[in-house]
DSSP file (Angstrom, degrees, kcal/mol; ACC not computed):
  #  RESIDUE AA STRUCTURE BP1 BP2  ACC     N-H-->O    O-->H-N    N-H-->O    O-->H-N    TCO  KAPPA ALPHA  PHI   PSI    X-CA   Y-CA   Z-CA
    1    1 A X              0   0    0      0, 0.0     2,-0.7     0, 0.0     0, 0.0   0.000 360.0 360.0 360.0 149.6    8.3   22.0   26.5
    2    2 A X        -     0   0    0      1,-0.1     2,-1.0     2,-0.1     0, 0.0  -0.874 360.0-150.0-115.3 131.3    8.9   18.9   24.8
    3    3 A X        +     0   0    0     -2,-0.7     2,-0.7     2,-0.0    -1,-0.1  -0.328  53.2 130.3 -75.9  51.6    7.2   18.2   21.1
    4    4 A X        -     0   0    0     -2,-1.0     2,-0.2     0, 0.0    -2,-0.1  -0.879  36.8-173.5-102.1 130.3    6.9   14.6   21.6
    5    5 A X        -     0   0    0     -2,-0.7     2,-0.4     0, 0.0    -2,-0.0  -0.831  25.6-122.3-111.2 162.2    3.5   13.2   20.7
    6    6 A X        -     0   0    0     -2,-0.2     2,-0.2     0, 0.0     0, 0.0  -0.792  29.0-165.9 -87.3 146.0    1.9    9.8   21.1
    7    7 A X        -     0   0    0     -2,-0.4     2,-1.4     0, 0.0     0, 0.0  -0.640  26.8 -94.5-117.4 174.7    0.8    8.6   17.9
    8    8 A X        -     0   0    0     -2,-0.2     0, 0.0     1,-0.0     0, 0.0  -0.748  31.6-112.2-118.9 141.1   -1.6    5.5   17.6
    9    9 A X        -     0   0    0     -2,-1.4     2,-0.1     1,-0.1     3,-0.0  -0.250  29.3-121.7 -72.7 146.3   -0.7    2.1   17.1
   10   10 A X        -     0   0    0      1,-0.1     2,-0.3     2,-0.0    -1,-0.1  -0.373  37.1-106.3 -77.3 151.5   -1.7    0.6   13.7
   11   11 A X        -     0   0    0      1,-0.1     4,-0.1    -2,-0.1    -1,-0.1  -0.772  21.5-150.8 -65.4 129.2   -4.2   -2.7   14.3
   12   12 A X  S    S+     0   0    0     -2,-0.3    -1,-0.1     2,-0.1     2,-0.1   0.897  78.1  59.1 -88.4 -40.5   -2.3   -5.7   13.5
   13   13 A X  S    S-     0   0    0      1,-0.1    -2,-0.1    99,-0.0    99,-0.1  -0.383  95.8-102.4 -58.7 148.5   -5.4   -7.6   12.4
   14   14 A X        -     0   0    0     -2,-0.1     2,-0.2    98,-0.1    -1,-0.1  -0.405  37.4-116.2 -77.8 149.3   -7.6   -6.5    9.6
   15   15 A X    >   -     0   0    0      1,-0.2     3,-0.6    -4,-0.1    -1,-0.0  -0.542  11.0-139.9 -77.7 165.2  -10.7   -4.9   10.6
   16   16 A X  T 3  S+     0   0    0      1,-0.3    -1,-0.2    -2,-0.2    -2,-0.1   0.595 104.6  63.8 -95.6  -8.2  -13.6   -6.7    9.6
   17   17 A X  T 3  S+     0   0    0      2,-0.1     2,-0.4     0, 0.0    -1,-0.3  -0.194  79.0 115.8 -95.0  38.4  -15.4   -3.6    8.7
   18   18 A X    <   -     0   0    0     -3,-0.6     2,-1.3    91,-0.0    -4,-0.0  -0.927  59.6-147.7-124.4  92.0  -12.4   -3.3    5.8
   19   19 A X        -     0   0    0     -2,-0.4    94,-0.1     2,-0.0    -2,-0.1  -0.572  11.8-131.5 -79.6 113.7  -14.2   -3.5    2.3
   20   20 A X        -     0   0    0     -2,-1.3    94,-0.1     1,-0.1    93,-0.1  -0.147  13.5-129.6 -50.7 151.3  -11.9   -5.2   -0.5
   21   21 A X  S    S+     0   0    0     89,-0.2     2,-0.3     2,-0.0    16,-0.1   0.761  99.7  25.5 -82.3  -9.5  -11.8   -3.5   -3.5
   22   22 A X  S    S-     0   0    0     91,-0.2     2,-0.2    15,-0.1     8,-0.1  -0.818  88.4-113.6-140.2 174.5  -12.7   -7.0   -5.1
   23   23 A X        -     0   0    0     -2,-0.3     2,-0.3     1,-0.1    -2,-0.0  -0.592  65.9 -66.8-100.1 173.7  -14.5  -10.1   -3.4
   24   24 A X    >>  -     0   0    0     -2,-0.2     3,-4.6     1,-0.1     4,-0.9  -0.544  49.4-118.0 -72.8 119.8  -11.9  -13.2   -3.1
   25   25 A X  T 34 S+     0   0    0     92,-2.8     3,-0.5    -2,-0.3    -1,-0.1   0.760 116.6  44.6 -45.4 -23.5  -10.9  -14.4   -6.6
   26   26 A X  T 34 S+     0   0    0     93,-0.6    -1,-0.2     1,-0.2     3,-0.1   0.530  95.7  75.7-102.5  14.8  -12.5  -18.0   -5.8
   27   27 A X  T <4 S-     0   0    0     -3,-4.6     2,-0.2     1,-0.3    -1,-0.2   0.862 120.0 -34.1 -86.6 -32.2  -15.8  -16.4   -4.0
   28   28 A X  S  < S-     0   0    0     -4,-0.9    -1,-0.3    -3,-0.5    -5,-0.1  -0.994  85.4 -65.3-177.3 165.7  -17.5  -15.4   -7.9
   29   29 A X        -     0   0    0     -2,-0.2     2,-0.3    -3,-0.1    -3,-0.0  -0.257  63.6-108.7 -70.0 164.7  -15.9  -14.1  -11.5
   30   30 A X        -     0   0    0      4,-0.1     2,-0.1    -8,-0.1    -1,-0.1  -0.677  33.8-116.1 -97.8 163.2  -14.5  -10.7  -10.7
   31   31 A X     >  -     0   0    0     -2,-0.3     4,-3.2     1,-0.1     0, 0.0  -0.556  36.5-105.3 -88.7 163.7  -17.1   -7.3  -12.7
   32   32 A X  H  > S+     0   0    0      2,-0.2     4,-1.5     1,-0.2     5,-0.2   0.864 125.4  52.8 -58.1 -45.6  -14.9   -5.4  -15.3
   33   33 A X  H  > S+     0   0    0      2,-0.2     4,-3.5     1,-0.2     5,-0.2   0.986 110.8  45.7 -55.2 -56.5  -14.7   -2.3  -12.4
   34   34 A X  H  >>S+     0   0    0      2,-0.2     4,-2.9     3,-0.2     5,-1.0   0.987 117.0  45.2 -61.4 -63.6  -13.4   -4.9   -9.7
   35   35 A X  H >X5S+     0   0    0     -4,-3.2     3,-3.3     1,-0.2     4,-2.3   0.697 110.6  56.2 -30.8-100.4  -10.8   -6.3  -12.6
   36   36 A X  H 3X5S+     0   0    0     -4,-1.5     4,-2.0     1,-0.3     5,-0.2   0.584 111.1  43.7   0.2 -62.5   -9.9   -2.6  -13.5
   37   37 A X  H 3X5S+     0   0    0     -4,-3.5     4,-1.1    -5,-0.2    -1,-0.3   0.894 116.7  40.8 -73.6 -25.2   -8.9   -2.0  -10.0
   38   38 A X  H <X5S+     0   0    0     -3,-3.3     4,-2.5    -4,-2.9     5,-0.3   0.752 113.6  51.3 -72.0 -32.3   -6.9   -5.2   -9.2
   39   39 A X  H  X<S+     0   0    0     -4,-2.3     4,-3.0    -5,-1.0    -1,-0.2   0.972 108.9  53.3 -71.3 -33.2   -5.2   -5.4  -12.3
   40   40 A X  H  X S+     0   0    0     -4,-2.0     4,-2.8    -5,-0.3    -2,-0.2   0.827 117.0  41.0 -85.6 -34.2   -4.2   -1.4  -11.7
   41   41 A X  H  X S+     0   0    0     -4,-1.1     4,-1.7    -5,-0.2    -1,-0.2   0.918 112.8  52.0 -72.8 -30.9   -2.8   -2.5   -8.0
   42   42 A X  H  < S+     0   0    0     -4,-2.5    -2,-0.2     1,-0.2    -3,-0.1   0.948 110.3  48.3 -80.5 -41.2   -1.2   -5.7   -9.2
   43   43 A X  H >< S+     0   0    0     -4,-3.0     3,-3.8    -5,-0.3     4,-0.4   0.938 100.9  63.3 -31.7 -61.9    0.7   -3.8  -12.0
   44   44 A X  H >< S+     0   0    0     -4,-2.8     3,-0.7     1,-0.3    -1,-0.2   0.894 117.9  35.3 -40.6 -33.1    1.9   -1.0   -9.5
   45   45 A X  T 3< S+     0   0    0     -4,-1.7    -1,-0.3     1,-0.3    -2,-0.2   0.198  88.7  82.5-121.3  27.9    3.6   -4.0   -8.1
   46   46 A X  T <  S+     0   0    0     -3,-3.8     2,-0.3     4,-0.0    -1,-0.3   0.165  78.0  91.3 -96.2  -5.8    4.4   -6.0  -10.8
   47   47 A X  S X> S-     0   0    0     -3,-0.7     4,-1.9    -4,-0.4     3,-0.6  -0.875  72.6-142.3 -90.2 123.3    7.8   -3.5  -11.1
   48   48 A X  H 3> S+     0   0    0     -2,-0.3     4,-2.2     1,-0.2     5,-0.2   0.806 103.4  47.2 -70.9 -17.1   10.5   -4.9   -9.2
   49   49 A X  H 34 S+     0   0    0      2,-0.2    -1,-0.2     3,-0.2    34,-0.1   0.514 109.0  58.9 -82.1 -17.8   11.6   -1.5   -8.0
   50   50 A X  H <> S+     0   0    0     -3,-0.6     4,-1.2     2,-0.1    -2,-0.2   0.887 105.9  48.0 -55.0 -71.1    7.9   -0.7   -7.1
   51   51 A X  H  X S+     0   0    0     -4,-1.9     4,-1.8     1,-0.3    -2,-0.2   0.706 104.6  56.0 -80.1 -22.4    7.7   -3.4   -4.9
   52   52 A X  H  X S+     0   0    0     -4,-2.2     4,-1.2    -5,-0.2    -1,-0.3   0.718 113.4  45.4 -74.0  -9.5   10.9   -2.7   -3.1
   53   53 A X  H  > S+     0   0    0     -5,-0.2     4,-2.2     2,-0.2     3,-0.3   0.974 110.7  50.2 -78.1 -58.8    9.4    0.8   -2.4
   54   54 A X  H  X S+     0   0    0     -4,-1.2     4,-1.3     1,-0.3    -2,-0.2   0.572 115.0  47.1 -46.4 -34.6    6.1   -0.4   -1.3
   55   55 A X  H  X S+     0   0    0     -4,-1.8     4,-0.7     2,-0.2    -1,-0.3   0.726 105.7  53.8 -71.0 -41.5    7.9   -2.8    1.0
   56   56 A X  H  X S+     0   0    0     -4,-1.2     4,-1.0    -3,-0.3    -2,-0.2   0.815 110.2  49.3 -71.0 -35.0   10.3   -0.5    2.5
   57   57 A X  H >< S+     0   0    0     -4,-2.2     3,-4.4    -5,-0.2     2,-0.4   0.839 114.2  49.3 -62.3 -90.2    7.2    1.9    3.5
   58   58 A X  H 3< S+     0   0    0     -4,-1.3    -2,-0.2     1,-0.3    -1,-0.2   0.479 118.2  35.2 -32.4 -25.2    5.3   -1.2    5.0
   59   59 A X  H 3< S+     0   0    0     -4,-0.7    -1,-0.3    -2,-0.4    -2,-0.2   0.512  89.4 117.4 -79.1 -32.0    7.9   -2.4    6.9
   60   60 A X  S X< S-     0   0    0     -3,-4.4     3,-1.2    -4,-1.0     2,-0.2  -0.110  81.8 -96.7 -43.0 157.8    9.4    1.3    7.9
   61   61 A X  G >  S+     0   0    0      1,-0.3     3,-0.5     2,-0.1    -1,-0.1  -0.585 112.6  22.3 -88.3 140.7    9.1    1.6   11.6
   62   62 A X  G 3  S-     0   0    0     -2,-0.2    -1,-0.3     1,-0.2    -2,-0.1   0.682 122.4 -85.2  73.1   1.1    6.0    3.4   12.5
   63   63 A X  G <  S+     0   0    0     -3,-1.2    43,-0.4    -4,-0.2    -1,-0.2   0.804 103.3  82.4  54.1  38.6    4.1    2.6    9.1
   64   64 A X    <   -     0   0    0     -3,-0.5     2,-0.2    -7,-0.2    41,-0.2  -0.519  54.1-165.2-148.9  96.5    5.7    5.5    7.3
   65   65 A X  E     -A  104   0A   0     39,-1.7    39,-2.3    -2,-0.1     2,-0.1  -0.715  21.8-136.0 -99.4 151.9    8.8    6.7    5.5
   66   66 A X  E >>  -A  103   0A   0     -2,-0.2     3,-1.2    37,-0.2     4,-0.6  -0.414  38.4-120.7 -70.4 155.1   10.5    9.9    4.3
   67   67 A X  T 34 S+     0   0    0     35,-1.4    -1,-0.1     1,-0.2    35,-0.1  -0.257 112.3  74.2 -85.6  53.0   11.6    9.1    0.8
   68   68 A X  T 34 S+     0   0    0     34,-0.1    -1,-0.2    -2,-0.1     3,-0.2   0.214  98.5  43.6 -21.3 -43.7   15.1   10.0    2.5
   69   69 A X  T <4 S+     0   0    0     -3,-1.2    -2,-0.2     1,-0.1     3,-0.2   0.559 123.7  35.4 -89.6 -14.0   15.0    6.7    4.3
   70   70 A X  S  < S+     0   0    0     -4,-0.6    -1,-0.1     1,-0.2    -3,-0.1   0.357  84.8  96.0-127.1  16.2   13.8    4.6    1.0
   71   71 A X        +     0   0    0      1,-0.2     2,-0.3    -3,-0.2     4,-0.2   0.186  62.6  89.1-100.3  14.8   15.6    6.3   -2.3
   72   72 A X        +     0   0    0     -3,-0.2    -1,-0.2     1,-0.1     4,-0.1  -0.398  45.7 109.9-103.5  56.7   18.4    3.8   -2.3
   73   73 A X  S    S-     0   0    0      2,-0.4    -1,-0.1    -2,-0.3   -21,-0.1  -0.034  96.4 -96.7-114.1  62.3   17.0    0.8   -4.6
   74   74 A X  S    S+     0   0    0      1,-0.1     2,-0.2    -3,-0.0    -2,-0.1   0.605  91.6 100.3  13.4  69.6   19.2    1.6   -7.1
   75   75 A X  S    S-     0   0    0     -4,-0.2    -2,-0.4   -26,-0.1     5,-0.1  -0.890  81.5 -86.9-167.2 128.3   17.6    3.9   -9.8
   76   76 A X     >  -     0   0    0     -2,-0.2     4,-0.5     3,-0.1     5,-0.0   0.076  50.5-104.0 -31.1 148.6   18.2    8.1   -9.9
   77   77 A X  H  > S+     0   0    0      2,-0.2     4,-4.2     1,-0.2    -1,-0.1   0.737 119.7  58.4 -71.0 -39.3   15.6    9.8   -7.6
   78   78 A X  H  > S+     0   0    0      2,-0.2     4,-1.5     1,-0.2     5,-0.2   1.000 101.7  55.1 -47.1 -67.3   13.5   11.0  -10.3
   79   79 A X  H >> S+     0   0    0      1,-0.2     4,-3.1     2,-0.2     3,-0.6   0.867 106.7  50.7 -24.3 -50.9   13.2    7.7  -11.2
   80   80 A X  H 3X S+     0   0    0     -4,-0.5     4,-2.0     1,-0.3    -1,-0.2   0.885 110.6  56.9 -79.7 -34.8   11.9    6.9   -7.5
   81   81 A X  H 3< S+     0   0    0     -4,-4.2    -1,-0.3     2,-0.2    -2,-0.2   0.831  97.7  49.8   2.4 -77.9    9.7    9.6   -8.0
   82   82 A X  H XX S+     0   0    0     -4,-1.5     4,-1.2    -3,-0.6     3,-0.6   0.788 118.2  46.3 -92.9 -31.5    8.1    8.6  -10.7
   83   83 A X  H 3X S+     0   0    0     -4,-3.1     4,-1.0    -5,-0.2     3,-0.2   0.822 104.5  58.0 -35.4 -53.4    7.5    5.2   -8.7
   84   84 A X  H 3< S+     0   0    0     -4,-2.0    -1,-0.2     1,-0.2    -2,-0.2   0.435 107.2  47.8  10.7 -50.9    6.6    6.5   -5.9
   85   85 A X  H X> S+     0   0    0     -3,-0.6     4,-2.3     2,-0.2     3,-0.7   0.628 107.8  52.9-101.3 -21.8    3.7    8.3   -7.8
   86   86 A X  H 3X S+     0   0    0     -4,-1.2     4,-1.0    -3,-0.2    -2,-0.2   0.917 109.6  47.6 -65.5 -32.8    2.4    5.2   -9.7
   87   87 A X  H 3< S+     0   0    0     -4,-1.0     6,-0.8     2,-0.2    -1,-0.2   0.299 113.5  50.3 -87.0  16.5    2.1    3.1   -6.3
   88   88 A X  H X> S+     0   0    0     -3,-0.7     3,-3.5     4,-0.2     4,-0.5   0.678 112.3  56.3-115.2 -66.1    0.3    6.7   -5.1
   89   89 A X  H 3< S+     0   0    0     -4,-2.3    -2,-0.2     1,-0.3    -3,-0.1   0.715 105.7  43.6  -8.4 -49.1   -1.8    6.1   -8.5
   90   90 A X  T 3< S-     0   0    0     -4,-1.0    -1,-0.3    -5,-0.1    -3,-0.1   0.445 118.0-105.7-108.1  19.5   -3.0    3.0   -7.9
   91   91 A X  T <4 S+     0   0    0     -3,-3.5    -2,-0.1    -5,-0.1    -3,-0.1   0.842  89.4 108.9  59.4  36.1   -4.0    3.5   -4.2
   92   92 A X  S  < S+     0   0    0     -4,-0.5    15,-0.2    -6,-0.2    -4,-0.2   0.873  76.2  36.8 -96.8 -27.3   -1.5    1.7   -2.7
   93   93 A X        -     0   0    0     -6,-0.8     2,-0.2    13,-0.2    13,-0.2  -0.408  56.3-167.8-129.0 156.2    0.4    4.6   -1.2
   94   94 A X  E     -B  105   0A   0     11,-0.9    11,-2.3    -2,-0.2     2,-0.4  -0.852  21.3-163.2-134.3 157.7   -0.7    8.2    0.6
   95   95 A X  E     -B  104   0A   0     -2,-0.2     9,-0.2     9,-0.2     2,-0.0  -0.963  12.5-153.1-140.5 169.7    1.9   10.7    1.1
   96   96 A X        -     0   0    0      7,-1.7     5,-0.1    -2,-0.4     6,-0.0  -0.230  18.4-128.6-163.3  90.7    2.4   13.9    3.2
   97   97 A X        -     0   0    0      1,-0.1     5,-0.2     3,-0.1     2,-0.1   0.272  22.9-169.6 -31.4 123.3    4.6   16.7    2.6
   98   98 A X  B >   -C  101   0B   0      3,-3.1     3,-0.6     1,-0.3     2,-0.5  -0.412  52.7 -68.0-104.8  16.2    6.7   17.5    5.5
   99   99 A X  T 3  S-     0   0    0      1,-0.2    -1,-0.3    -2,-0.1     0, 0.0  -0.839 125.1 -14.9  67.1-151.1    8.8   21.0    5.4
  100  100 A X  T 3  S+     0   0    0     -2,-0.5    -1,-0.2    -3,-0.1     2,-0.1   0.793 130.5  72.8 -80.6 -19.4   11.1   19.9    2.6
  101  101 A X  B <   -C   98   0B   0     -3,-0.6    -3,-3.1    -5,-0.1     2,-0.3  -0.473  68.1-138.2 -93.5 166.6   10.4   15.9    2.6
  102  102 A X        -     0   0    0     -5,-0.2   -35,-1.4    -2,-0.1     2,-0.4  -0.677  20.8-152.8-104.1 168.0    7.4   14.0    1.3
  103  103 A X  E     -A   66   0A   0     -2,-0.3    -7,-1.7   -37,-0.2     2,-0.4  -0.900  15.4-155.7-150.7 110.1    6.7   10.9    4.3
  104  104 A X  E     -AB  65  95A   0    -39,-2.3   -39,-1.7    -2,-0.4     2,-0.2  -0.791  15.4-179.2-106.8 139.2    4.9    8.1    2.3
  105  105 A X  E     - B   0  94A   0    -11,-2.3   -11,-0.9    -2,-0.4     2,-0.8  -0.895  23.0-127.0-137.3 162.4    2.4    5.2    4.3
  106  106 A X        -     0   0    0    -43,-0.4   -13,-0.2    -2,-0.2     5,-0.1  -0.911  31.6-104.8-100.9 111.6    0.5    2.4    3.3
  107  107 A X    >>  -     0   0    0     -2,-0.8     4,-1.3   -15,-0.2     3,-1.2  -0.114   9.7-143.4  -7.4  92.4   -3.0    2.1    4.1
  108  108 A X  H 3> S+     0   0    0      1,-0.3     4,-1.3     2,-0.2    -1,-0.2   0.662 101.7  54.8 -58.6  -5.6   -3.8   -0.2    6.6
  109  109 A X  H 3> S+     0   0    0      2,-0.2     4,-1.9     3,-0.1    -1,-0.3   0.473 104.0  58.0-107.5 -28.0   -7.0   -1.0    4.4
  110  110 A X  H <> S+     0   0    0     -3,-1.2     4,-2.1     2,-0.2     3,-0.3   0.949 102.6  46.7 -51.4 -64.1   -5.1   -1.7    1.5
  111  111 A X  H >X S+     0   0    0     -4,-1.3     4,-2.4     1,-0.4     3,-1.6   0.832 111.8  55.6 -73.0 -55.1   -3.3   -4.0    2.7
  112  112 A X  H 3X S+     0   0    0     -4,-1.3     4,-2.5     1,-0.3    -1,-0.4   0.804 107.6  44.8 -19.4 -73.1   -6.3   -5.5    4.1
  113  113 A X  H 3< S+     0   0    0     -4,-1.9     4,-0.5    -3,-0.3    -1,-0.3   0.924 108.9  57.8 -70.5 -23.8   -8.3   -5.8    1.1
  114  114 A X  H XX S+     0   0    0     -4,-2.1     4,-2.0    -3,-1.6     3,-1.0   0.945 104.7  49.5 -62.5 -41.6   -5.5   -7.1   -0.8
  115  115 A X  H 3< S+     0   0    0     -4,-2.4    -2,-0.2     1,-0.2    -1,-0.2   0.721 112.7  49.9 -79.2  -2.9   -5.1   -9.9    1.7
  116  116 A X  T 3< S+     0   0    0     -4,-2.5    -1,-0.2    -5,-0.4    -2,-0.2   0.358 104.4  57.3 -93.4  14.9   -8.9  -10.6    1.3
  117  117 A X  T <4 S+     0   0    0     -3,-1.0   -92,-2.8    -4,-0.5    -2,-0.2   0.740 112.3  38.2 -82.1 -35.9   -8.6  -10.6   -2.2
  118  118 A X  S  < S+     0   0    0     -4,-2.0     2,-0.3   -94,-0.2    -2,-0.1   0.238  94.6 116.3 -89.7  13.0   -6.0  -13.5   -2.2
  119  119 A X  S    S-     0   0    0      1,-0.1     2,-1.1    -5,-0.1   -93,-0.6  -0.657  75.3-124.3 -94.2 125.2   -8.1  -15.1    0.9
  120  120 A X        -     0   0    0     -2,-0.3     2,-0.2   -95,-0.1    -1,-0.1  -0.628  30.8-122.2 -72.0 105.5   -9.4  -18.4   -0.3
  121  121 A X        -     0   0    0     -2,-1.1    -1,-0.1     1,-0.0    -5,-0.0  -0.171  31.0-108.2 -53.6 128.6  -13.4  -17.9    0.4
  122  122 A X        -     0   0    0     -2,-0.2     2,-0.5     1,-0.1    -1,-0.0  -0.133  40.2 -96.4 -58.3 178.1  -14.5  -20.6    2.6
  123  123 A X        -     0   0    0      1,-0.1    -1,-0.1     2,-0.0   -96,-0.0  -0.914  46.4 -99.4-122.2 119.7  -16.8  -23.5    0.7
  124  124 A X              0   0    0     -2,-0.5    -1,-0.1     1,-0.2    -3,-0.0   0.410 360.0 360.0  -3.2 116.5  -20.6  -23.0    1.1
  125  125 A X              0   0    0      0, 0.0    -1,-0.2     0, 0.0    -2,-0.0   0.772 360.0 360.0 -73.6 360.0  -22.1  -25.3    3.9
């Protein structure tokens, strides 16, 4: 018997039923909650060593990596760790322990509502 599965392919477009955690900065001033959460993402990834993690999961083939495949940005593994678990923090990241690895993915609905947060709202007719 073979343990091969089909998995399901990610949608390359955002769904439109994808709620932003914030409206598009130029659509209205952002509420203190909506701040709170953007500022919390934009931090996670305001670390250059953050964003190379966060980049090597989005990019990983299959929209997932073991932190085996992503622990060389050059900083001790504790270190990548403790990265690892801010970008998990801020709801950028999910992970899921494996037998001895952890296998970290991005949300496909993050990313989404982060590219509608930076989407220039279209101008009132």
């Amino acid at each position: 018997m073979s343990n091969t599965r089909v998995l399901p392919l990610l949608e390359t477009e955002a769904p439109a039923d994808v709620a932003p955690c914030c409206p598009p900065l130029t659509e209205r001033p952002f509420t203190a909650e909506e701040a709170e959460t953007a500022a919390r993402m934009f931090k996670a990834l305001g670390d250059p060593v953050r964003l190379r993690l966060f980049s090597a999961v989005a990019s990983h083939e299959g929209g997932e990596a073991c932190v085996c495949d992503i622990s060389d940005v050059g900083v001790s593994q504790p270190t990548v760790s403790h990265h690892l678990k801010k970008l998990k923090e801020a709801g950028l990241l999910t992970s899921e322990r494996r037998g001895t690895w952890v296998y970290y993915r991005v949300e496909p609905s993050v990313l989404a509502a982060m590219g509608k947060l930076l989407t220039i709202a279209p101008a009132a007719a």
